[in-house]
Structures are given as C-alpha cells and as structure tokens.
C-alpha positions as CSV (number, residue, x, y, z in Angstrom):
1,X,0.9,8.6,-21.2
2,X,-2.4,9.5,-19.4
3,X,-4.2,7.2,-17.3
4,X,-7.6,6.9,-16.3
5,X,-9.6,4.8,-13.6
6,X,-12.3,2.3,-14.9
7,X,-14.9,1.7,-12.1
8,X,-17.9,-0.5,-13.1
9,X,-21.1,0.0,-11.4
10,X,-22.5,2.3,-8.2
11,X,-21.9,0.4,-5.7
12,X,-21.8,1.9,-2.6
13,X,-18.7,-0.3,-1.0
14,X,-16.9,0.4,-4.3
15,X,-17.5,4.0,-3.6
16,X,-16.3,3.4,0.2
17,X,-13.0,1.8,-1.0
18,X,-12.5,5.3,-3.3
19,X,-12.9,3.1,-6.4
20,X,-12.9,5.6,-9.1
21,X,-12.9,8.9,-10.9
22,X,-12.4,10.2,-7.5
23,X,-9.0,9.8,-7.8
24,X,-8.7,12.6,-9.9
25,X,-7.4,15.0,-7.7
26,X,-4.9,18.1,-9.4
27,X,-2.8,17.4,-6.7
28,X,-2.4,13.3,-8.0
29,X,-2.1,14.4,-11.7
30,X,0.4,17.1,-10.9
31,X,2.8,14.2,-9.1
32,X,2.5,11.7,-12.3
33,X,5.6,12.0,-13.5
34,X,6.2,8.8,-14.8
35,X,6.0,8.7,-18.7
36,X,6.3,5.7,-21.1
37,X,9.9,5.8,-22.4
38,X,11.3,8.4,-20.0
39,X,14.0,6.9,-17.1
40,X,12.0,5.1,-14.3
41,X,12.0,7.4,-11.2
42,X,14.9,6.9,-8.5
43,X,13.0,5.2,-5.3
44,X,14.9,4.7,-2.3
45,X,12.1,2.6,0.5
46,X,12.5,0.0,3.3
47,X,10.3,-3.7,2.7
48,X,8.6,-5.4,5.0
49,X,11.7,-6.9,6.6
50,X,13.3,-3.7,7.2
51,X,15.9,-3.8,4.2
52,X,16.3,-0.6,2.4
53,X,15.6,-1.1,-1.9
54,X,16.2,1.3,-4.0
55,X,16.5,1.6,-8.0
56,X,19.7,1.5,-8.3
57,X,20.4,-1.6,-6.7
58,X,18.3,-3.1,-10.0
59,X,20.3,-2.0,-12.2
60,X,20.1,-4.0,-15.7
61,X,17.3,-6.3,-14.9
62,X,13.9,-5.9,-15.9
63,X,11.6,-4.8,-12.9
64,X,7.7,-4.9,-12.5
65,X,6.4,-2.3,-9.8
66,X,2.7,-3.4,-8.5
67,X,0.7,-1.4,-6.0
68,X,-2.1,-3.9,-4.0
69,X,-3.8,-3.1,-1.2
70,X,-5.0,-5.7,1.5
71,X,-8.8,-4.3,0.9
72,X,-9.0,-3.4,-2.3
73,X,-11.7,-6.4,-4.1
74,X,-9.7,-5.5,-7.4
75,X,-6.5,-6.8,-6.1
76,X,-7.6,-9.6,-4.2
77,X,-9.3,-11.0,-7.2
78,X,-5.9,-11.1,-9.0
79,X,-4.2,-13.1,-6.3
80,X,-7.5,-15.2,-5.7
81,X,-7.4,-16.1,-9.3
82,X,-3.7,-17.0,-8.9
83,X,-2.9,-15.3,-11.8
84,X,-0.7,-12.4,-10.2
85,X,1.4,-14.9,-8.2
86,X,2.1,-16.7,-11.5
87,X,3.3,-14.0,-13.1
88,X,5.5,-13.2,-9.9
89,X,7.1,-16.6,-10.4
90,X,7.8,-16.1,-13.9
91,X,9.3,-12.8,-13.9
92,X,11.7,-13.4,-10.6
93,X,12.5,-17.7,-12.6
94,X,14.0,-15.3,-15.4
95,X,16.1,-12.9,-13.3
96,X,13.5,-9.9,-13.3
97,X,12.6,-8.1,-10.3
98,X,9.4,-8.0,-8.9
99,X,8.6,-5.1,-5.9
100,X,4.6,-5.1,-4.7
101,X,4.4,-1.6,-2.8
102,X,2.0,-0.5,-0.5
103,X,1.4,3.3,-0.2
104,X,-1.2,3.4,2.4
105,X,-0.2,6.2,4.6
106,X,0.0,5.5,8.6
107,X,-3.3,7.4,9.2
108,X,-5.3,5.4,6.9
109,X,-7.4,2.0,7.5
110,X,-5.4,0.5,4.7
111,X,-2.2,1.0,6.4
112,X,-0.1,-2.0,7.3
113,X,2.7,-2.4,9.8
114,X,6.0,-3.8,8.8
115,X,5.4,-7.1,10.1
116,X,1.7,-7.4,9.5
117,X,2.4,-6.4,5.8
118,X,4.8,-9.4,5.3
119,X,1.8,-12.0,7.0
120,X,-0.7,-10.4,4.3
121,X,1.7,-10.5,2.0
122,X,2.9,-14.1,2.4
123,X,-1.0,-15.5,3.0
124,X,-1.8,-14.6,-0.1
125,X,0.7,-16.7,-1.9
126,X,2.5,-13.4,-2.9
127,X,5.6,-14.5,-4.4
128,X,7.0,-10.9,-5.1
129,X,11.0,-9.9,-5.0
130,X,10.0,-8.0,-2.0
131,X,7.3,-5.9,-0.6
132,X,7.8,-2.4,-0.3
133,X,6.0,0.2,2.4
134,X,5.9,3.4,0.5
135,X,4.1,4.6,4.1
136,X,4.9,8.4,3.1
137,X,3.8,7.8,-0.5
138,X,6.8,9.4,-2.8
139,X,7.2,6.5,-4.7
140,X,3.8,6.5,-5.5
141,X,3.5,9.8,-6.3
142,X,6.6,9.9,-7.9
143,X,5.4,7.3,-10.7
144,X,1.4,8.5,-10.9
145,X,0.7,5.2,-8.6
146,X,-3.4,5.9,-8.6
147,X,-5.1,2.6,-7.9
148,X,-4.6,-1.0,-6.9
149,X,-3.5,-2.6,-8.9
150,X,-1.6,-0.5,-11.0
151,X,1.2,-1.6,-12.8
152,X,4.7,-0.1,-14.0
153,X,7.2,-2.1,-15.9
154,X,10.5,-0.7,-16.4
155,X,13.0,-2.4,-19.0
156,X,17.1,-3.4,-18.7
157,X,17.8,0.1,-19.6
158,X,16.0,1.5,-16.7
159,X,12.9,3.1,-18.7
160,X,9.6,2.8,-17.9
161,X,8.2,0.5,-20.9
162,X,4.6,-0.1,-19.4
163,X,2.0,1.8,-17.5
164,X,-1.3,0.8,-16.4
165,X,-3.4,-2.1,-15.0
166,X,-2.9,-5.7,-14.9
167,X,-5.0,-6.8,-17.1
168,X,-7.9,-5.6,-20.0
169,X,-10.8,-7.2,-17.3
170,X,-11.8,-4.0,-14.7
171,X,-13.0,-7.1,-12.8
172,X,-13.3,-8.4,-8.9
173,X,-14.4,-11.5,-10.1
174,X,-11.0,-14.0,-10.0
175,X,-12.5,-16.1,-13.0
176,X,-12.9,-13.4,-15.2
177,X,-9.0,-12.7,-14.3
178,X,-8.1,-16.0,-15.5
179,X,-9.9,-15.3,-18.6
180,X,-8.8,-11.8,-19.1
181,X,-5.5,-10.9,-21.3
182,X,-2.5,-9.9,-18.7
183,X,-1.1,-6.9,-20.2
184,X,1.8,-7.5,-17.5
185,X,3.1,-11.1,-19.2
186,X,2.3,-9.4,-22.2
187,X,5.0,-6.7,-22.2
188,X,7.4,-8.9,-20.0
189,X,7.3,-11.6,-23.1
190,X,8.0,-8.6,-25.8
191,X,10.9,-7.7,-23.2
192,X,12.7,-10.7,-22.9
193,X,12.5,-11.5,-26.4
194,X,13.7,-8.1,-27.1
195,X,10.9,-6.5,-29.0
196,X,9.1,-3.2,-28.4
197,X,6.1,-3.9,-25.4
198,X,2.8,-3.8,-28.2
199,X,1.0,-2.6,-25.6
200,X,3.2,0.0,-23.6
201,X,-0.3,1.4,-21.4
202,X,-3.5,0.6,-20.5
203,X,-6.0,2.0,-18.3
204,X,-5.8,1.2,-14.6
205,X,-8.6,0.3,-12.8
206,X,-9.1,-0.5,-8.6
207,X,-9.8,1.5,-5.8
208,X,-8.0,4.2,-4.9
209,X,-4.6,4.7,-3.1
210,X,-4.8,5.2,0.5
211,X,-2.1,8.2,0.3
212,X,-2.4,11.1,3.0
213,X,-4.9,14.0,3.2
C-alpha cells in the first residue's frame, strides 16, 4: 500500500505545520514498512503514565493505532467534532484496543512531556486505550506513520487490515468531520462482523510528523 499526503490550499501556517508533500522524504518512504495484510510491526513504548505497551500484550484483539499531534488543525478538528472520541468509545465498549501515539521527537515544538501529554490528552476528551510517546520515533517509522492523523488498524490475527487517514474529508473544519465518511468505523464494523475491511487504505492527510532531523 502506498500513501500519499492531501494538503488543501497554500496556506502559509499549513506550510509552517509541514502539512504536505513535504513529507516525502527517501528517508520516510524507505522506513514504511507496514503493508496492508502483512503482520503489524512489533512495538515495544512507554504511555503517558510511564507503563511500558507493547504488541504483544494485544494479542487477539483488534487494535487501532492513531498518531495526533497537539498542533496539528487536522487533528484537532477530529476531536473538536467529537467524532474521534466516539469512535474511541466504541472500539475500547467492544474489547478493541485503542493506542493514540505521539512521535514528536524531544527537540521539536510538538514535543510533549510525559505528564503534559496525558493533560492534552485528557482535555480533549481523548478517550484512547492509552497514549503512547514514541519520543524516538521507531514506531512511527516502523509502520510509515507520516501525518496526523494517520490511521493503522490491525485485525485479531495481528495483521495490519487498514492504512490511511481517518476519514475521506482532508478537512480542519470539525463540521465537515461530522459529515465526512470515517474510514476507521468503517473497517472496525467489517471486522467485528467478520468481513474483509472494503476499504483496507486511503490517503492520509495532516501535517507532518515532528520526527528528528
């Protein structure tokens, strides 16, 4: 599965935030190892409250990987619109896992500290599994993380069964989340009625990840 970047517009902020095609770099595309059908990627991070979580610890439940960012207008329109805390609650009411990972690396502005992660996290309504601080960004790389938000699901059998973004709206504009399709309740649906996701990738959209260098 490739993925790409939508970024509407010229905007000089949305240029600031490194929305788009930027992203690019052979270095990122080298990392993206993640592919549609093949085994998730092991991960092995600490969360926000200093508890280590790794893949293994999943084993047999569905689990829905979501990178945010506290800056990022993309992903604070889908928990302004209420729509990504929704889907939170239903995934973890059903027994799924839910992990929201920040990759931001210590020397970037988007870096959060453990405990000032979990207070952005929790004023936002998040209502995630747990939050993750991929600070050194090998999870990230690991799965081809490039924006926020960008979404991986990966099914009871522990592969990777959607890639991409949250919804089919590249939008920072919370109504038009509400109105969009979620790709993410989408392919949780087809899983837990145990049908093939429909729609197993998409392309992300956001700003880009705040990973080192």
């Amino acid at each position: 599965m490739k993925s790409f970047v939508a970024c509407p517009g010229r905007r000089a902020f949305l240029i600031a935030l490194g929305c788009a095609t930027a992203l690019g770099s052979s270095r990122l595309l080298a990392d993206a190892t993640a592919r549609v059908g093949d085994p998730a990627p092991a991960f092995r991070v600490s969360d926000a409250d200093g508890r280590t979580r790794e893949l293994s610890q999943f084993a047999g439940k569905v689990m829905v990987l979501e990178w945010t960012s506290p800056s990022c207008p993309f992903a604070r329109a889908q928990y302004e619109s209420g729509v990504m805390q929704q889907l939170q609650r239903m995934a973890t009411g059903q027994g799924m896992v839910w992990l929201t990972v920040l990759s931001a690396h210590p020397s970037r502005r988007d870096y959060l500290p453990p405990a000032k992660a979990a207070v952005f996290h929790r004023a936002r309504g998040g209502a995630s599994t747990a939050l993750l601080l991929d600070s050194d960004g090998a999870m990230g790389r690991a799965y081809g993380a490039r924006v926020t938000p960008h979404v991986f699901i990966i099914a009871a059998d522990g592969r990777l069964a959607y890639a991409g973004g949250a919804g089919d709206k590249a939008t920072m504009n919370p109504q038009e989340v509400r109105a969009s399709r979620s790709y993410i309740r989408a392919a949780l649906e087809d899983l837990a009625a145990g049908r093939k996701v429909s729609t197993p990738s998409s392309r992300p959209f956001g700003c880009a990840i705040a990973y080192a260098g």
